[in-house]
N, C-alpha and C positions, 0 to 999 in steps of 0.2 A: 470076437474082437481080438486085435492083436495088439501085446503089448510089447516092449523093449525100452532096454537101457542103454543111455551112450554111456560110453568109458573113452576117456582122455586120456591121452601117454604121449609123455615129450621125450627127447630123445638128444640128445648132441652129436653135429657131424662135424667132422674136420673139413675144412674147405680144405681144395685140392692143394693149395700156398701152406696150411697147417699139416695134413697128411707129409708135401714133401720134408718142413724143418723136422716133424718127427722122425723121419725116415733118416735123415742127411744128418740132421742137426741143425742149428741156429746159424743164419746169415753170417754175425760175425765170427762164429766157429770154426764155417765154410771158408772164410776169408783165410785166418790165420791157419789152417792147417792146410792151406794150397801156397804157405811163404813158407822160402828157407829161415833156416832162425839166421841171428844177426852173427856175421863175420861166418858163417857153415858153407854160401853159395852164393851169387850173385840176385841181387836184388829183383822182384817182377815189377814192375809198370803195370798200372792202372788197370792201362789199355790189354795188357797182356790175360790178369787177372778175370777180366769182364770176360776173355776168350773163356778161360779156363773154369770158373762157376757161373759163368752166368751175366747178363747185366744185370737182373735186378738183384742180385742177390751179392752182386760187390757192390753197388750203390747202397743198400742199406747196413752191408757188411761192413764195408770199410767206417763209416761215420760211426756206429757202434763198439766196434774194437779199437777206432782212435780213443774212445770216450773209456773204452774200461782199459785201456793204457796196455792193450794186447799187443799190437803189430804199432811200428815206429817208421818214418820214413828216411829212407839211405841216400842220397844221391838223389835221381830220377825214380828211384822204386818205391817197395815196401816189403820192409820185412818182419819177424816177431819180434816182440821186444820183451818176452816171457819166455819161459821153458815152458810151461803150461799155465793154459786159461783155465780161469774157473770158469764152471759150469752147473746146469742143473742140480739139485742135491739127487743122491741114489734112491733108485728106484722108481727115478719119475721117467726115465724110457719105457721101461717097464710099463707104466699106466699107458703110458700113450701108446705101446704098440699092441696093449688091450682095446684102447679105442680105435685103433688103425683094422687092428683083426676082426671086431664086432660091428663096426659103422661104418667105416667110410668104403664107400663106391663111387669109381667116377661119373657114377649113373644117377647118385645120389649128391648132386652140392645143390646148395642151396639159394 
């Protein structure tokens, strides 16, 4: 007779969208560190910004960095309206590019 045991292990993977803000950092992050700060250089446009990180990641960028009072709008542009954003407390890259190093494959989402 044969006998055996299941064993059950779960696991957490980064979707390929959480692998990249770990990697990059956060949408609005992305936003404000692709503006000149205010009065340093001429403002970017929108339009210009969506070239430069992405579309979706200035469409979720920009609404979020209006909302924590990060980047301000000039003219026709946008630009910082901080010297620096806050961000994650230290050491949570750290975790996440443990979870980046250990689990995530673009072979593996979910």
């Amino acid at each position: 007779m044969i006998s055996f045991e299941s064993h059950e292990t779960q696991s957490h993977v980064l979707t390929p969208e959480g692998a990249q803000v770990a990697l990059h950092g956060s949408h609005e992050a992305r936003v404000w560190a692709a503006l000149p700060a205010k009065g340093a250089g001429s403002p970017i446009a929108p339009a210009k910004l969506k070239n430069i990180i992405g579309d979706d990641a200035a469409k979720v960028g920009q609404g979020r960095a209006f909302k924590n009072s990060w980047i301000a709008k000039e003219g026709d542009g946008l630009v910082k309206a901080v010297c620096q954003q806050r961000s994650a407390p230290r050491g949570s890259s750290d975790l996440w590019q443990g979870i980046i190093n250990r689990r995530y494959s673009p072979e593996r989402t979910p």
